[in-house]
C-alpha positions as CSV (number, residue, x, y, z in Angstrom):
1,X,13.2,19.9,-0.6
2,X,10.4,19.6,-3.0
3,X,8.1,16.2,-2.5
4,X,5.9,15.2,-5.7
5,X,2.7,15.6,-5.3
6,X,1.7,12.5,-6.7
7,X,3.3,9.9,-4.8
8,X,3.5,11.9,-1.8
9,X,-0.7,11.8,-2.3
10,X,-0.8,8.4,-2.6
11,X,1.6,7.4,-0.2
12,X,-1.1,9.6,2.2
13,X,-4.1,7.4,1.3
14,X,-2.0,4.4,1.9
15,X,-1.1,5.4,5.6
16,X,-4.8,6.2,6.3
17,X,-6.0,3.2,5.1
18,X,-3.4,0.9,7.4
19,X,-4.7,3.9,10.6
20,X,-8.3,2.9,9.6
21,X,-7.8,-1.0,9.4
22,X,-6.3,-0.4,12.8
23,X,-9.3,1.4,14.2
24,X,-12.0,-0.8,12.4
25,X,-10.0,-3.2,14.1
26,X,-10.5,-2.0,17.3
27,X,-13.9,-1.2,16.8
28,X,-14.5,-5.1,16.4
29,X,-12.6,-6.3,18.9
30,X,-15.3,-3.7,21.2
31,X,-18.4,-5.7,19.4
32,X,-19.2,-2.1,17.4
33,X,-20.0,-4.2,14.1
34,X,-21.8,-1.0,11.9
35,X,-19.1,0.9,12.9
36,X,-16.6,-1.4,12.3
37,X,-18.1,-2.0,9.0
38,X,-17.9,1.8,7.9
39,X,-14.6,2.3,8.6
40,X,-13.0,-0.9,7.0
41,X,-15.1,0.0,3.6
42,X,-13.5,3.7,4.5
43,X,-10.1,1.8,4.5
44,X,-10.5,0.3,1.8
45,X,-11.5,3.5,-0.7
46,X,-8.4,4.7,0.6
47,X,-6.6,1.7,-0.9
48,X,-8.5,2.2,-3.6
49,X,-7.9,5.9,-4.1
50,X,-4.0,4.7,-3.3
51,X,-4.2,2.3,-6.1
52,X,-5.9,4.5,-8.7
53,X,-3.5,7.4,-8.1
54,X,-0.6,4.7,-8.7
55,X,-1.7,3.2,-12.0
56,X,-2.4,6.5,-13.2
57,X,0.8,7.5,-12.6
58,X,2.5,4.3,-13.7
59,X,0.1,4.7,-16.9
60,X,0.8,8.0,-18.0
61,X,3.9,9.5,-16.4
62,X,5.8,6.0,-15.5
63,X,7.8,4.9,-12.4
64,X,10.6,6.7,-10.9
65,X,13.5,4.8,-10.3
66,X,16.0,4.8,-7.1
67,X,18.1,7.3,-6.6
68,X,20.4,6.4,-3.9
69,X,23.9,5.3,-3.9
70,X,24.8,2.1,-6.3
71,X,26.0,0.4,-3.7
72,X,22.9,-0.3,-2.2
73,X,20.1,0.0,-4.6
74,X,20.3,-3.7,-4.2
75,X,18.9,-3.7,-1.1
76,X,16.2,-1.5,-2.4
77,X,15.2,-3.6,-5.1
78,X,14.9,-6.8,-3.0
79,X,12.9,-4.6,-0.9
80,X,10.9,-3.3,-3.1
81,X,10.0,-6.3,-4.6
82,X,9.1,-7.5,-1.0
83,X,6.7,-4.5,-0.8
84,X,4.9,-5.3,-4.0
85,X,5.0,-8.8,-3.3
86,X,3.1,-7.8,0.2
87,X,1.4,-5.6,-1.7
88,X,-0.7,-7.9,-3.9
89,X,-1.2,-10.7,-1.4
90,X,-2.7,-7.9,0.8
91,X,-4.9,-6.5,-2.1
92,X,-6.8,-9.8,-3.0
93,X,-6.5,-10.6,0.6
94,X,-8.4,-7.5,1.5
95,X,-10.9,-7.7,-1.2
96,X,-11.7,-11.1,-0.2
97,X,-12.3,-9.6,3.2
98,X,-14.4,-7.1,2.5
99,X,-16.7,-9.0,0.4
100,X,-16.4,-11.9,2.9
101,X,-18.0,-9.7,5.3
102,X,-20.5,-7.9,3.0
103,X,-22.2,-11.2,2.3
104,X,-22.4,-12.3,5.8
105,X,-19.7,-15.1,5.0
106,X,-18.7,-14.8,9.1
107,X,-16.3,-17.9,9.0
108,X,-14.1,-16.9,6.2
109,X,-14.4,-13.2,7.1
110,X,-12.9,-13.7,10.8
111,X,-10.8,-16.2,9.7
112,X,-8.5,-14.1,7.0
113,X,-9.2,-11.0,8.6
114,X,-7.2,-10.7,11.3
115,X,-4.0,-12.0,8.7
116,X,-5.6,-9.5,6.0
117,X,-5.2,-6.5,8.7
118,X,-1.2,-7.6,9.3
119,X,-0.3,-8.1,6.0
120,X,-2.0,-4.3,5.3
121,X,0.0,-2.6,8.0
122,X,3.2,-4.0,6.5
123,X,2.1,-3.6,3.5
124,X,1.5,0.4,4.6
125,X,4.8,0.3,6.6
126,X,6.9,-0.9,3.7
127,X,5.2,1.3,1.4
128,X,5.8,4.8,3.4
129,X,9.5,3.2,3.3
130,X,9.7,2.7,-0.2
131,X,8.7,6.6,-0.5
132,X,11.0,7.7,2.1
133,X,13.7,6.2,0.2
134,X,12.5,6.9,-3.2
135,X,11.7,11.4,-2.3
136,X,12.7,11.8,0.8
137,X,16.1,10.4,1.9
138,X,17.8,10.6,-1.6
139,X,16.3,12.1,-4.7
140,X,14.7,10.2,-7.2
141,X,16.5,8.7,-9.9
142,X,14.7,9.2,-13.9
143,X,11.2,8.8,-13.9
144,X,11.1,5.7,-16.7
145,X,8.3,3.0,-17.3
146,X,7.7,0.6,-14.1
147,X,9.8,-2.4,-15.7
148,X,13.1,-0.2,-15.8
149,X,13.1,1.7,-12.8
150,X,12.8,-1.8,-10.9
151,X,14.9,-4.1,-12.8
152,X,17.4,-1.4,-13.7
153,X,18.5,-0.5,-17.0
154,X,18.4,2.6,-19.6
């Protein structure tokens, strides 16, 4: 089986960035606050490397579609659409997180981070899902432009 190399990269930085939310996590529930710091501003240029590695993609090669049998690609599209929708709510959740807690903003920052942090991991969870399905279980349908290979069509 040959993976591509540029989802299966981003897929990567997406995974480490959920494992480093869950150590910063850790590290603040122990009262570390620099190191705690460090690694969620690590986790989040791995988001950001994630997210830059998709929209290039998306940008210049397009999306590919699914693969799998017709009978339920349904099922994938409602849960891709999930993951995106996740996806999003985590993304300006997390960047209102991190800057929440660069500027010292302590009530809003402990308030939406704990939900921020969730939202991430199944966010990172649904997303290593999407590419298991997408390269791994079933090869990949036509790599088209993002609008067809969700909605379907030529």
């Amino acid at each position: 089986m040959s993976l591509p190399i540029l989802p299966t990269i981003s897929t990567f930085f997406i995974a480490l960035s959920a494992i480093f939310v869950a150590i910063g996590w850790a590290q603040i529930k122990q009262r570390k606050v620099e190191k705690h710091k460090k690694t969620m501003l690590l986790a989040g240029v791995f988001a950001l490397t994630f997210f830059i590695i998709y929209v290039s993609r998306t940008l210049f090669i397009g999306n590919t579609a699914f693969g799998g049998p017709d009978d339920i690609k349904i099922y994938y599209t409602v849960f891709l659409i999930f993951h995106i929708c996740l996806a999003t709510t985590g993304a300006v959740f997390g960047i209102v997180s991190i800057v929440s807690g660069l500027k010292n903003n302590l009530k809003l920052h402990r308030k939406i981070g704990p939900s921020t942090s969730i939202i991430w991991f199944f966010t990172a969870i649904t997303g290593v899902a999407v590419y298991l399905l997408l390269y791994v279980f079933y090869s990949g349908g036509p790599t088209t432009s993002v609008f067809k290979a969700i909605l379907g069509g030529e």
